[in-house]
C-alpha positions as CSV (number, residue, x, y, z in Angstrom):
1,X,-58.0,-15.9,25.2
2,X,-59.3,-13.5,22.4
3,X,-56.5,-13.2,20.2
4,X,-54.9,-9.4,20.4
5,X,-56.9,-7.1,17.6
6,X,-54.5,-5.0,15.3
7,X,-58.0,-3.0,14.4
8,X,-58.0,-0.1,17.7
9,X,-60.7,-2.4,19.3
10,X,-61.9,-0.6,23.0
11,X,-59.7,-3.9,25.0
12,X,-57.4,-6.8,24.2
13,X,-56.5,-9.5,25.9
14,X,-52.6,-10.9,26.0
15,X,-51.3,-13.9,27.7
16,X,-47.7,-15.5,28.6
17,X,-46.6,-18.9,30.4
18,X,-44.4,-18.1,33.5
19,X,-42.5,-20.9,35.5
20,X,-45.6,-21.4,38.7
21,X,-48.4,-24.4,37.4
22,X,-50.8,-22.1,37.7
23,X,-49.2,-18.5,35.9
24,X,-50.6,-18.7,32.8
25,X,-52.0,-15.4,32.8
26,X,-54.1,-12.5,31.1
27,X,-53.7,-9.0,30.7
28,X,-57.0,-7.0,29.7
29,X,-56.1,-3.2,28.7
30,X,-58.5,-0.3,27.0
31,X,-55.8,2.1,27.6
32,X,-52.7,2.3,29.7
33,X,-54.6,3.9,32.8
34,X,-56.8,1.1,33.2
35,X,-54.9,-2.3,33.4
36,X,-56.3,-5.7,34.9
37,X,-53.9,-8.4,35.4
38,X,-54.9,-11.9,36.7
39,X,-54.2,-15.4,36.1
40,X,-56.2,-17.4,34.1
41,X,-57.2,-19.8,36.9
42,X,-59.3,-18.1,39.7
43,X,-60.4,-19.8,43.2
44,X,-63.9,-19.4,44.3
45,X,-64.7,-18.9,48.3
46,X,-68.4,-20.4,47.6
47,X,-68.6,-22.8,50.7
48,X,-71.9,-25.0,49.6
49,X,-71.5,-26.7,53.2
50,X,-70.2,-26.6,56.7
51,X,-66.5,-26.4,55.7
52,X,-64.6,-24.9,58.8
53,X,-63.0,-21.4,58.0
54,X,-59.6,-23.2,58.4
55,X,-59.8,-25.2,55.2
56,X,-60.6,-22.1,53.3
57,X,-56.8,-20.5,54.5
58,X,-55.5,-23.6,54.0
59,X,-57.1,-23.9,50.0
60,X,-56.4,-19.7,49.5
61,X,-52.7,-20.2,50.9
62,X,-52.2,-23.3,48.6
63,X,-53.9,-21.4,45.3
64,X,-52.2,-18.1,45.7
65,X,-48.4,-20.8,46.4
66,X,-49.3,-22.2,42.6
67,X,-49.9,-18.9,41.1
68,X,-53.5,-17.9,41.1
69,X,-54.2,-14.6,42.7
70,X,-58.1,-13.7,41.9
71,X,-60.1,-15.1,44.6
72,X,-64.1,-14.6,43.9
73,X,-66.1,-14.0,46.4
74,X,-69.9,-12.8,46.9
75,X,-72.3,-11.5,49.4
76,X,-72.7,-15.5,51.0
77,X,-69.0,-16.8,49.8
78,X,-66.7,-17.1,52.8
79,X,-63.5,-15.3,52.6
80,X,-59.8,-14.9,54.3
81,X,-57.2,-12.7,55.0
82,X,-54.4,-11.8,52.8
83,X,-51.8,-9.3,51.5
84,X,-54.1,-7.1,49.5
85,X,-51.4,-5.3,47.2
86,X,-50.6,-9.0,45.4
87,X,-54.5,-10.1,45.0
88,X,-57.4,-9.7,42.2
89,X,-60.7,-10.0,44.7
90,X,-63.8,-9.5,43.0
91,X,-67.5,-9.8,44.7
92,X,-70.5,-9.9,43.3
93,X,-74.2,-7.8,44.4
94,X,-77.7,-9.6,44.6
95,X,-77.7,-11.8,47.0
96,X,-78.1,-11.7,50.8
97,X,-80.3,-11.4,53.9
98,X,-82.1,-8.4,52.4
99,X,-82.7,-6.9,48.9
100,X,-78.9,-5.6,48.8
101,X,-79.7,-4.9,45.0
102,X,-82.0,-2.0,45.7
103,X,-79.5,-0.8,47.9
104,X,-76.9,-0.3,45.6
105,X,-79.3,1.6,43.4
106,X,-80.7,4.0,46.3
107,X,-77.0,5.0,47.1
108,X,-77.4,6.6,43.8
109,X,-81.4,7.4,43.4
110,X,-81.8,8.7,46.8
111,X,-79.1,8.9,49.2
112,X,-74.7,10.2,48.1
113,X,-73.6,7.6,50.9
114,X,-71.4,3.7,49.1
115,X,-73.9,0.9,48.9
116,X,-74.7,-1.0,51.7
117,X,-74.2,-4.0,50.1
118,X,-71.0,-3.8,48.8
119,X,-70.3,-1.8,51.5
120,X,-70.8,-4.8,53.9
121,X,-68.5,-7.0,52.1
122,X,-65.6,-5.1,52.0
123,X,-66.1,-5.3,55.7
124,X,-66.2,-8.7,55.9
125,X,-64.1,-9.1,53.7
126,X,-62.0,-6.3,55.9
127,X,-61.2,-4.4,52.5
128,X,-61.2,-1.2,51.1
129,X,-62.0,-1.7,47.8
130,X,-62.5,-4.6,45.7
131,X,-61.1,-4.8,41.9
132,X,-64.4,-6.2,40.4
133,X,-67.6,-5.8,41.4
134,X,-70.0,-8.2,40.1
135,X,-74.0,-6.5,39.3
136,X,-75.2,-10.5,39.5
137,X,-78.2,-10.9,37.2
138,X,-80.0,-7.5,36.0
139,X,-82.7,-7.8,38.3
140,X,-83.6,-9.0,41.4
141,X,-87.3,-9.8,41.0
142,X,-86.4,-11.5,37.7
143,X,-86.4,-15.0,37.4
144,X,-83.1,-17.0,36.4
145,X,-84.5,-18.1,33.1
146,X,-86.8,-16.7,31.0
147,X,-87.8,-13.0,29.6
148,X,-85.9,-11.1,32.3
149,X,-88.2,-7.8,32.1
150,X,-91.9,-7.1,32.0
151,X,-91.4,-4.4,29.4
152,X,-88.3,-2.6,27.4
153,X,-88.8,0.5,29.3
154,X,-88.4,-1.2,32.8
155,X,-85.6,-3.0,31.5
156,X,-83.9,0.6,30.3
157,X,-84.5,1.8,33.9
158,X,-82.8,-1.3,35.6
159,X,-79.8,-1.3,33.4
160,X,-79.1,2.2,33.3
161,X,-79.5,2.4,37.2
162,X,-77.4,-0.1,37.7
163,X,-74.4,1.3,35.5
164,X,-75.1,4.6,37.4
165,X,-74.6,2.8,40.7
166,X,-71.2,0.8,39.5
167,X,-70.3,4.0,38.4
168,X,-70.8,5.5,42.1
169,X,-69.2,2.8,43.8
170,X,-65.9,3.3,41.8
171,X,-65.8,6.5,41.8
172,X,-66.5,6.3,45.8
173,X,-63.2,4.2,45.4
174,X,-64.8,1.2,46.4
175,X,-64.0,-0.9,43.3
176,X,-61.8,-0.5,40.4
177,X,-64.3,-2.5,37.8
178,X,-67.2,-3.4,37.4
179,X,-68.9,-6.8,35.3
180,X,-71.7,-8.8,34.9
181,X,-72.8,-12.1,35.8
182,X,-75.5,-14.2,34.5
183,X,-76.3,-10.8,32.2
184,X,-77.6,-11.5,28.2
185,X,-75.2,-10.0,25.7
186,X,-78.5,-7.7,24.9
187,X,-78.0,-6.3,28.8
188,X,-74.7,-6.3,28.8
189,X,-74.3,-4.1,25.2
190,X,-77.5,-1.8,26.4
191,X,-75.4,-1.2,29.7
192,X,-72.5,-0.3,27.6
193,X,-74.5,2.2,25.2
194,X,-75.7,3.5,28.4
195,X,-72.6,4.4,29.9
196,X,-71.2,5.9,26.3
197,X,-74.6,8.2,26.4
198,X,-74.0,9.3,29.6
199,X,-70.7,9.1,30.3
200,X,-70.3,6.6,32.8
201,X,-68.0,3.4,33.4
202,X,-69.1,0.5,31.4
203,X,-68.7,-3.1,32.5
204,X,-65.3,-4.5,31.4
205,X,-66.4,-9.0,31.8
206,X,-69.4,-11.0,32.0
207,X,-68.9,-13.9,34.5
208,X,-70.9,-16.9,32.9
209,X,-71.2,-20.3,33.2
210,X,-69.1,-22.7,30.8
211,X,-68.5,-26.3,30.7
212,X,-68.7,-29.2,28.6
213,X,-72.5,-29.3,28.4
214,X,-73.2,-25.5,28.2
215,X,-71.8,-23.4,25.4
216,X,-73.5,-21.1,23.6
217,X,-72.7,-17.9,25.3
218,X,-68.9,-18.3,25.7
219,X,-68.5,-19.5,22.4
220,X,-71.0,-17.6,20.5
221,X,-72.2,-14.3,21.9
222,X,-69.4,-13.2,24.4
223,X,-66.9,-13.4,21.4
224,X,-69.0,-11.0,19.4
225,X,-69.4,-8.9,21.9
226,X,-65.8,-8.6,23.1
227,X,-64.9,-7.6,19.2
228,X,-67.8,-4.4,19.5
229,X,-66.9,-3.8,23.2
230,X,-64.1,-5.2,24.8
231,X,-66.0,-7.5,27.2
232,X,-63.9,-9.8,28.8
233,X,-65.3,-13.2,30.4
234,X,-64.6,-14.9,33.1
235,X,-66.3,-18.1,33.8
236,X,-67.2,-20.5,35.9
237,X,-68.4,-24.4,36.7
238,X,-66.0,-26.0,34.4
239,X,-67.1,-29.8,36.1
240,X,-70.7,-28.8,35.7
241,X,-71.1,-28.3,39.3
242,X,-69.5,-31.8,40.2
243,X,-71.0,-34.0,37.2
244,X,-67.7,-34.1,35.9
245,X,-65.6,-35.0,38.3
246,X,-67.1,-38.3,39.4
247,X,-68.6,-37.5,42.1
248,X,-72.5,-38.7,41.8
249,X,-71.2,-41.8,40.3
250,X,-72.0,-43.4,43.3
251,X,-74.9,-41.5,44.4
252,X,-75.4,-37.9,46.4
253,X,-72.6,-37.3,48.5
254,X,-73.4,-35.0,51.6
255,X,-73.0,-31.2,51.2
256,X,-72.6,-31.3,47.5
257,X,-74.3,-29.0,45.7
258,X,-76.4,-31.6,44.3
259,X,-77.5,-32.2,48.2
260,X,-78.2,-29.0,48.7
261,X,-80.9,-29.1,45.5
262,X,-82.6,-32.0,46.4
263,X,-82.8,-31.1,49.9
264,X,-84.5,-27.7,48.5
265,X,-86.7,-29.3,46.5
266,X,-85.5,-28.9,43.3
267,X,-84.2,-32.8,42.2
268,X,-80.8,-33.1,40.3
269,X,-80.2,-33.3,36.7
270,X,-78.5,-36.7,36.9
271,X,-81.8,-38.2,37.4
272,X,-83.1,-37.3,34.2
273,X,-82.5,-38.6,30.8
274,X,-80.2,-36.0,29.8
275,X,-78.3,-36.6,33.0
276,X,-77.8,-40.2,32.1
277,X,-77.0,-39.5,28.4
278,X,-74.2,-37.0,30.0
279,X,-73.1,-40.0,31.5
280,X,-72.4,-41.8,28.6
281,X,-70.3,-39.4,27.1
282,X,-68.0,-38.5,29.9
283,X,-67.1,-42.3,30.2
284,X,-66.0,-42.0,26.5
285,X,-64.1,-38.6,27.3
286,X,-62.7,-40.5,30.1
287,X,-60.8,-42.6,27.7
288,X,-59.5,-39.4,25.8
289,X,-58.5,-38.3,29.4
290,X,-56.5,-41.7,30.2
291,X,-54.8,-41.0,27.1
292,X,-53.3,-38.1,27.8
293,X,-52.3,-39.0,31.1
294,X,-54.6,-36.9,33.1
295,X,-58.0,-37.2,34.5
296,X,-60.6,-36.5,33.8
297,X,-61.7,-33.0,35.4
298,X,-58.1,-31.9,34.1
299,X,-59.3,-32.2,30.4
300,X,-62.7,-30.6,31.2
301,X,-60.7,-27.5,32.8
302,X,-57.9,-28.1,30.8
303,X,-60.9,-27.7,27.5
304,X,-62.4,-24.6,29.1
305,X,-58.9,-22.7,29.2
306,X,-58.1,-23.3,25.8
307,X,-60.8,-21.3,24.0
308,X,-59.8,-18.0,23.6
309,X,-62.3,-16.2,24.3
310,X,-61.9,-17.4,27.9
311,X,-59.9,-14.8,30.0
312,X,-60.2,-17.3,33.2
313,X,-62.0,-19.9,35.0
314,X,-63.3,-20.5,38.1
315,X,-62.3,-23.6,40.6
316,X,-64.4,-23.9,43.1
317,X,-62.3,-26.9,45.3
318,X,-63.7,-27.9,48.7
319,X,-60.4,-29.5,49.8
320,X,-56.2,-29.4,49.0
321,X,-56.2,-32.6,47.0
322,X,-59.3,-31.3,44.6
323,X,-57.5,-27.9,44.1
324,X,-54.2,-29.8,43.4
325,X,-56.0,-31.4,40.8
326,X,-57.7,-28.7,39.2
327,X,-54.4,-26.4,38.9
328,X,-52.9,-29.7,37.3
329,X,-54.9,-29.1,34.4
330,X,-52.8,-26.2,33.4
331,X,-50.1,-29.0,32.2
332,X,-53.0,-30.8,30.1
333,X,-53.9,-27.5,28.2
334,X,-50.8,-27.5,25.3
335,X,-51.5,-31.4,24.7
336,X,-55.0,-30.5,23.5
337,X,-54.3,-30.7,20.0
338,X,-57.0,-29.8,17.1
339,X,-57.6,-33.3,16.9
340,X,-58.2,-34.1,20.3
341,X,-60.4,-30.8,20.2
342,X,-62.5,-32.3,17.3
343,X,-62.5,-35.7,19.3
344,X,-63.7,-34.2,21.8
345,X,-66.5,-32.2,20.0
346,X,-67.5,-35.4,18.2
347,X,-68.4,-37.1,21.6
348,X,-70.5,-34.1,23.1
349,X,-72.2,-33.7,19.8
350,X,-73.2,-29.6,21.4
351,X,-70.8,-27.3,19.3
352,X,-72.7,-24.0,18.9
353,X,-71.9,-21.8,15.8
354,X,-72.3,-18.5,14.9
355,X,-74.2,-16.8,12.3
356,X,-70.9,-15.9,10.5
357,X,-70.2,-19.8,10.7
358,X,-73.4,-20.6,8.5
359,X,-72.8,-18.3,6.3
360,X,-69.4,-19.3,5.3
């Protein structure tokens, strides 16, 4: 996690170890009236296939028994039932049947009444307020990669919409927070300067992807901008959506996420040459992994956890043996030594630095 700031910066971040496999946890503060508190493993209620709502109790129950209490959800995650007063439930706004996005602004723009998005999950959800809401991606007619606006000024109007409409929502006491997902660190300080110019809520975490094979932003930008800021970030796909864990070694199994791509059209990144060249360095990680007595998704979570600019990650287990598993790596994390870390960074070969890091 980011290491506590002696300097008056807007947030810090603190952690401790309690007795629970899964307690190692954060604190992220700007002042003593606004205080998050979550562990620094999280359980996802993405269901990517036809898992029966059963199993999704049954992997909530047995997270929440080995200490993680923020459960992420979204507009298309499946959800549960629990006692609200001991849960972190965050949700996230873009996706859906219907352009929810626009909705959230035109509570604002046009009409005083909560969004209808968010709106709808806390009733599926059967909530009445979420602690984060997630704005995921800026902009709903923008494409995932690429220039995300046409033009500066529509960009300006997006963002400063959208922190007028996270700003409603909390204030409607529908959601104590609000964060980003997916957002550049250029959106995500412009939605900050927006909310100091006009005296709304900023955005307190950017929810971004991080694993072995993609590393820049968590390493690089989010780390500068917590410093100016006090962004937080929470992150997700530590197995690379499955590559990690073993489970294309044999091929596509069904209701993976890699099914659902090729069944959209869309191939799988194992079948190129940089998915057979990611291949070739988890088998050498795997050795690392046999090692230290773990396997081999362990050390990949295990890795993730230990940078500190890393408030929490994301699991995202389909079944009790796979979350079991994941929670496990919470024991791996203190063997990681700065040799195995170097190790480790001399098999991937990927380690991003920083401006400040080529100057020195």
């Amino acid at each position: 996690m980011y290491p506590e700031s002696t300097t008056g910066s807007p947030a810090r971040l603190s952690q401790r170890q309690t007795g629970s496999p899964g307690m190692l946890y954060s604190t992220r503060y700007g002042s003593p009236k606004r205080q998050l508190q979550f562990y620094r493993l999280k359980a996802g209620a993405w269901v990517g296939g036809p898992y029966p709502p059963r199993m999704a109790e049954q992997l909530m129950t047995l997270a929440y028994d080995n200490g993680i209490n923020l459960f992420d959800t979204a507009e298309v995650y499946a959800a549960g039932k629990y006692v609200r007063s001991s849960l972190v439930i965050t949700t996230k706004i873009f996706w859906g049947g219907k352009n929810v996005y626009e909705d959230v602004l035109a509570a604002v723009t046009a009409s005083p009444c909560p969004s209808p998005g968010l709106k709808a999950s806390l009733e599926r959800l059967q909530l009445e307020y979420v602690d984060v809401v997630f704005a995921n991606r800026p902009d709903p007619n923008t494409p995932m990669e690429g220039d995300p606006f046409s033009s500066s000024k529509s960009r300006t109007f997006i963002i400063e919409e959208t922190v007028r409409a996270m700003t409603h929502v909390i204030n409607q006491g529908m959601a104590m927070y609000w964060g980003t997902s997916r957002w550049s660190s250029m959106e995500i300080m412009e939605a900050y300067s927006v909310a100091r110019q006009f005296n709304l809520i900023p955005p307190i975490c950017e929810q971004a992807e991080y694993h072995m094979f993609q590393r820049e932003k968590v390493e690089v930008q989010l780390p500068e901008l917590f410093h100016k800021i006090g962004v937080g970030a929470m992150t997700w796909s530590p197995l690379a959506c499955g590559i990690v864990s073993g489970k294309y070694d044999s091929g596509i199994p069904p209701y993976s996420r890699a099914s659902l791509k090729v069944r959209e059209g869309r191939g799988w990144a194992e079948d190129s040459e940089e998915g057979r060249r990611q291949q070739a360095k988890l088998k050498e990680l795997q050795a690392i992994a046999e090692r230290l007595g773990c396997t081999l998704p362990q050390l990949a979570i295990a890795w993730c956890l230990r940078n500190e600019g890393v408030s929490s990650v994301l699991l995202g287990a389909s079944n009790a043996d796979q979350l079991m598993e994941n929670v496990g790596a919470i024991q791996v994390l203190p063997k990681l030594s700065s040799s195995i870390i170097h190790e480790i960074d001399s098999i991937l070969g990927n380690k991003p630095y920083s401006k400040k890091d080529y100057r020195s």
